[in-house]
N, C-alpha and C positions, 0 to 999 in steps of 0.2 A: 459151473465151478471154474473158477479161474484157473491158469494150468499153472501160476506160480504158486500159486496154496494147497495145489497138488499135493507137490514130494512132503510138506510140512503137515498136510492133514495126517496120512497116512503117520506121520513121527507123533501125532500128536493122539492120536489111534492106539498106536504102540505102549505110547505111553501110559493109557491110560488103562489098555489093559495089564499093565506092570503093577500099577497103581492101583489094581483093584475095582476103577473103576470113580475113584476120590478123585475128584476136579485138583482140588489144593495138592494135593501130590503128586498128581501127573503135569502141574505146572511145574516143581520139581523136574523132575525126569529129563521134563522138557528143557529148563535150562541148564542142566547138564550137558544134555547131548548138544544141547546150540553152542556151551564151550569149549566141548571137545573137538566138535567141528573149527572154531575161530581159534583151535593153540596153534595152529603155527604161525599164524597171525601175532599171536600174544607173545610167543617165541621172538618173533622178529622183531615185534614191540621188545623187547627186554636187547637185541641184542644192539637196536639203534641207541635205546640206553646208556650201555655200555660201551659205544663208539662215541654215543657223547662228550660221557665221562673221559674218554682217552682226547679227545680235540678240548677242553675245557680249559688245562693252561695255557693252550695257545688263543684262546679266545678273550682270556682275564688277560694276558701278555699285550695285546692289540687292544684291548681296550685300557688299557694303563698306557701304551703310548699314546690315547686320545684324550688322555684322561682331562676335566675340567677345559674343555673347545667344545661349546653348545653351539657353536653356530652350523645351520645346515648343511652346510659342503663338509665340512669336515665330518660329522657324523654321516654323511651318505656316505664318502671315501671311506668311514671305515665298515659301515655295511656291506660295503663292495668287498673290502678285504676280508672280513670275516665269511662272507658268505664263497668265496675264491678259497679260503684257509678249507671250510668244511668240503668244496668241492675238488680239491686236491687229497684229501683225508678219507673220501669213499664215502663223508657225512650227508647223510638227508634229513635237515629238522625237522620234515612232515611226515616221515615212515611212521613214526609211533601212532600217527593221529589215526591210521585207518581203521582199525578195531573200534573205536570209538563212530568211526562213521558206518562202519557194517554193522552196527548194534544198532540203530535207527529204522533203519527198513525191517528190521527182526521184529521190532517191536509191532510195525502197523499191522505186518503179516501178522503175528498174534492177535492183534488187536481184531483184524477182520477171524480170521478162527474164532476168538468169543462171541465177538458178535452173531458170527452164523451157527450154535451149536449142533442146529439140526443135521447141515451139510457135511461139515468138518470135524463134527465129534464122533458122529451116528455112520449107520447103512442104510439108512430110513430113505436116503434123496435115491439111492441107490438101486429101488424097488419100485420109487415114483418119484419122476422125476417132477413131478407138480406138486406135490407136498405143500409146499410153499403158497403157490402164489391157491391151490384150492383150497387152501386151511387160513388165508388173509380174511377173505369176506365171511367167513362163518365165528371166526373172531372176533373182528368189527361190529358183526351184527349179537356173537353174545353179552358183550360191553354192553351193548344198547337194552339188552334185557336185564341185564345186572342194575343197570342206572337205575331203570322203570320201577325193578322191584324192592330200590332201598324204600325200607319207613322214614319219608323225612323227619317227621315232628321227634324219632326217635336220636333223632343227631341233635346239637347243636348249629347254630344256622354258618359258623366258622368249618367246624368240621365237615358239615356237608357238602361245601363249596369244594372246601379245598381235596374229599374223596371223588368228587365228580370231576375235577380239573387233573386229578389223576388218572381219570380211564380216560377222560377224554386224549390224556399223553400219548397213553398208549395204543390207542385209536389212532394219533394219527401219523407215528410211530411207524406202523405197520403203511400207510397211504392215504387211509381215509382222509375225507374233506367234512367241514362242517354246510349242514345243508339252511341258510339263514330264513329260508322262507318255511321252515318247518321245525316243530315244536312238542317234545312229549307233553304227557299230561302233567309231570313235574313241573313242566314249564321250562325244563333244558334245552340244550341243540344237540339237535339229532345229527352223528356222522355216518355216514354211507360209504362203502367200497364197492366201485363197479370193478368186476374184474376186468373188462370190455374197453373200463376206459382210462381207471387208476393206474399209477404206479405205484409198485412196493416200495417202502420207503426202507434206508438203508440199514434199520432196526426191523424191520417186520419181522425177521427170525426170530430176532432174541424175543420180541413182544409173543411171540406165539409161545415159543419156547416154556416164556416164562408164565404163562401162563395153565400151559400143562404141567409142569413142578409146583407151582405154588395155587393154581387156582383155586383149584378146592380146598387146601387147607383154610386158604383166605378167608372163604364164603362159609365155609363153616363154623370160623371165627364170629363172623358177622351175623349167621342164624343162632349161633347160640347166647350171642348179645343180644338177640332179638330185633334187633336194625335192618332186617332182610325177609322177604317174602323164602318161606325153607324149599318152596318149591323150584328153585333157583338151581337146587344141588341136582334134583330130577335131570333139570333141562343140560347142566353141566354134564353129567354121568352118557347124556343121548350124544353127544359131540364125540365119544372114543376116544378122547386123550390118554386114558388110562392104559390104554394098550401101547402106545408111544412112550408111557413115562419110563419103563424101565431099559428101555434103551440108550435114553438120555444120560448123562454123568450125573454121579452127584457133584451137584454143587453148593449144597449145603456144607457150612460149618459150624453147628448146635441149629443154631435158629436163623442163624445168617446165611443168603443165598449170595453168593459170589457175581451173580450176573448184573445185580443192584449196584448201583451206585451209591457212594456216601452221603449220606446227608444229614440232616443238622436234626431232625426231627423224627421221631419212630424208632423200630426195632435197628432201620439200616443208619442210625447212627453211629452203633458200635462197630461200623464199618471204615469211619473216621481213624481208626487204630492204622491202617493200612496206609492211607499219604503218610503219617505220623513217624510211620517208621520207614518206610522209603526217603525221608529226609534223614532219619537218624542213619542207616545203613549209609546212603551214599556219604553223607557226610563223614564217615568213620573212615571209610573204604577209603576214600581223599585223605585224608591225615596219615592212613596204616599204608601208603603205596608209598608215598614221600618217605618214609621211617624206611620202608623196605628197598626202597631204591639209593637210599641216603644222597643224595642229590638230585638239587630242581632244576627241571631244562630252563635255558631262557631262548627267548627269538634271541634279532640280530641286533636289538637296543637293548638290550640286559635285561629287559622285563621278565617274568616268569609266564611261562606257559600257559595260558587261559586265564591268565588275569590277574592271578594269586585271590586276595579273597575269593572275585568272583566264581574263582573255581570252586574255594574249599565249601563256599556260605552261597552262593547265588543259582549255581547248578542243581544243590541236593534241592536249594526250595522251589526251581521249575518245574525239576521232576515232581516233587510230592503235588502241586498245582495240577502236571498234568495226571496223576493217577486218581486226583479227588474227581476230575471233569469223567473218568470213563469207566465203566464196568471193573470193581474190587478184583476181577481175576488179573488184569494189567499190573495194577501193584501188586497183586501178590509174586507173579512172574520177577518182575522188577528186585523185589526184597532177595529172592531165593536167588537171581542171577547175582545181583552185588553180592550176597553173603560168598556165592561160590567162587567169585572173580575173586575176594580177599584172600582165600586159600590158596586158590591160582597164584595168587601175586608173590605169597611167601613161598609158595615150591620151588617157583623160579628163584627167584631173590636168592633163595638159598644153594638153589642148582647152578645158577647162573650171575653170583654175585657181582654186583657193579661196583668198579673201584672207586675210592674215595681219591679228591683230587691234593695230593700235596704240596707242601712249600718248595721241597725238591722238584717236583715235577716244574710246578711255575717257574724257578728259578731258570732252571734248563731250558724254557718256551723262553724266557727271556735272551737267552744267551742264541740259542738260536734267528732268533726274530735280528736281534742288531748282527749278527753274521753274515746277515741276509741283505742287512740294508746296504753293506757297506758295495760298493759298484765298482765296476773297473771300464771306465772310457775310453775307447777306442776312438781317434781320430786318423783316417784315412786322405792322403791328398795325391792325387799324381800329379805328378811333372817327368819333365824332360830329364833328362842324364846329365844334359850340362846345364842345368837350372837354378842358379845358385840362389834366387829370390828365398827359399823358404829357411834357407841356414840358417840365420840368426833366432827362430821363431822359438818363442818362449807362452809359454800359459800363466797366466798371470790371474791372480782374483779382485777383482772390482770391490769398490766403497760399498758396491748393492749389496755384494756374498755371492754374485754371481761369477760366473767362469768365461774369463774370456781370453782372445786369441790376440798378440802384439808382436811386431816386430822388436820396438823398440822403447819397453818398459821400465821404468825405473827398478833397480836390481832389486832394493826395497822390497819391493810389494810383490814378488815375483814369490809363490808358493812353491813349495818342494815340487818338479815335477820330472819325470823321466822323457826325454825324447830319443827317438831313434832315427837314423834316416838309413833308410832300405835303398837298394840298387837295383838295377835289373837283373843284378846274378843271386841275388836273392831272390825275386821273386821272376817266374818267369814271365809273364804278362807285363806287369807297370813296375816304375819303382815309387814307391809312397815313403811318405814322411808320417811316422806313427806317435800320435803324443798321446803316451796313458800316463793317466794320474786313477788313485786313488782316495772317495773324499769319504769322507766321516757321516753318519746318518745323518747330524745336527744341517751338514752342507746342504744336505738333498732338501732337508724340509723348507730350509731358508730360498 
């Protein structure tokens, strides 16, 4: 057992003796305590939130002084300034994203828990720690009596294929190899598990597993269609799985076993319900978080946060993609953490309301923003005490709009500007000639 699936078996233990012992409920339980554990995270998510919302008119402010300049210098200049504005303001645009990233690795770890139930549901590994790998080859090898003993002529020649292409799954699921130079009397391919020399494959659990929960109903199904040699159920009863199954979770829900995957055909069709609604949840959750946050982040080019559609409409339908590829307990997890995270999201919202951005506000980020442009130049010069060269020296603005320095410029053109000339009882080091002006934002851009 890995030691990171450790602490999470035991939670997942816990849970399920809460639950009774219900698979589907103690996936519950379970995403509960996984968001109780990530609120302060979620906390902190609400409170960058609302550090957003307070930096936002100064971000619409700087971007309306760029406003309609697509060319790239000018929009990196103002990336830089917005991204200067949020880091003067305590703003980090990527705090919110980390919950979001701690919910990924949660899910594998769940993911490998279902997959192994023996290990990280049960005490079974607990007792023997070979469980596993001495319960593969007596598997593999009852696949192989199972095949032997279907009635073919009792199938159709479609259905038989495709019941035989399913043990062989599971055959090789658990490690098995197919052996090519060897042939039942069916005329199948026989698969072999050498313990000696196979590897388990990273399903073997769940194949075993699912084979002591549902084997025998199966095969009973199938003796009593009369598609099966009955002495089948004998040789099944001599394996002991029946002593292991009550240990196991249920993971039945009516007729549905959670450990299946969806699929298009059979009983585990109605298991389709499950992506179904992991797209409807996420996608809900997405529309009911914006309502509840009442404003959208954007990066540092005005776009919205994850893409806008692709958040609201491309993310729920990854997820539902990937819940159809793996074992129905995945989405069911998935469904039960979205439903709880919406909850989550209005406690907050409601505990921890994020302000809406006003006209006043912006107006103010305006007024602010040009206070700020406006600059004061300092020009510095030493000389000597009996220096008269820089007396006359006037600032003067150029045909360009640029700012330049003349002794002797036409009065004309000569802008408002303040000179001073310092002494050396003014200052005690040098005596400077100090010429401030002050220009207008419109000066700086030109």
């Amino acid at each position: 057992m890995s030691w990171i699936y450790v602490p999470f078996s035991y939670l997942m233990k816990g849970c399920l003796f809460i639950a009774g012992n219900h698979y589907i409920f103690a996936l519950l339980f379970f995403a509960i305590a996984m968001e109780l554990i990530l609120l302060p995270l979620k906390i902190k998510q609400q409170k960058s939130s609302i550090m957003m919302a307070k930096v936002k008119p100064k971000e619409m402010a700087i971007r309306e002084k760029y406003k309609g300049r697509e060319d790239r210098a000018t929009q990196q200049k103002m990336t830089m300034e917005i991204q200067n504005m949020y880091q003067e303001n305590g703003y980090n645009q990527f705090s919110g994203c980390l919950p979001l990233l701690v919910q990924l690795p949660i899910v594998f770890i769940l993911f490998a828990i279902v997959r192994n139930p023996v290990s990280y549901a049960t005490n079974i590994t607990n007792n023997n720690e070979n469980f596993v790998p001495d319960n593969a080859q007596i598997t593999v090898e009852f696949y192989e009596d199972v095949k032997n003993s279907l009635y073919k002529n009792e199938f159709t020649a479609e259905d038989y294929e495709e019941l035989i292409a399913k043990y062989n799954g599971y055959q090789v699921k658990i490690g098995a190899s197919k052996k090519d130079d060897e042939k039942s009397e069916a005329g199948n391919l026989v698969y072999r598990f050498d313990k000696a020399e196979s590897k388990l494959g990273n399903a073997a659990e769940m194949e075993i597993s699912r084979l002591m929960i549902d084997g025998r109903d199966d095969l009973q199904s199938l003796v009593d269609d009369g598609k099966i040699d009955p002495e089948i159920l004998t040789r099944y009863d001599a394996l002991g799985f029946d002593s292991y199954r009550d240990e196991l979770p249920e993971y039945h829900v009516g007729p549905l076993n959670l450990l299946n995957q969806p699929a298009f055909k059979g009983i585990d069709a109605w298991l389709l319900i499950i992506p179904l609604l992991t797209f409807l949840t996420s996608f809900l959750s997405t529309k009911l978080t914006k309502r509840f946050n009442g404003t959208n982040q954007t990066d540092a080019n005005g776009n919205p946060v994850g893409g806008g559609l692709f958040m609201e409409v491309g993310m729920p339908l990854i997820t539902a993609i990937f819940t159809f590829s793996f074992p129905a307990a995945i989405g069911v997890y998935w469904v039960w953490r979205t439903l709880i995270s919406m909850v989550e999201s209005f406690i907050l919202a409601k505990v921890m309301p994020i302000p809406k951005v006003t006209e006043e506000q912006i107006a103010e980020a305006r007024k602010e923003m040009k206070s700020k442009q406006k600059k004061k130049k300092v020009i510095t010069i030493e000389v000597d005490e009996d220096d008269t060269s820089y007396d006359d020296l006037v600032v003067r603005k150029s045909d360009s709009g640029s700012t330049k320095q003349s002794r002797s410029a036409d009065p004309t053109q000569r802008t408002p500007r303040r000179i001073e000339m310092l002494t050396a009882d003014d200052d005690e080091d040098t005596a400077s000639g100090t010429a401030e002006s002050t220009e207008s934002d419109a000066e700086n851009e030109e």
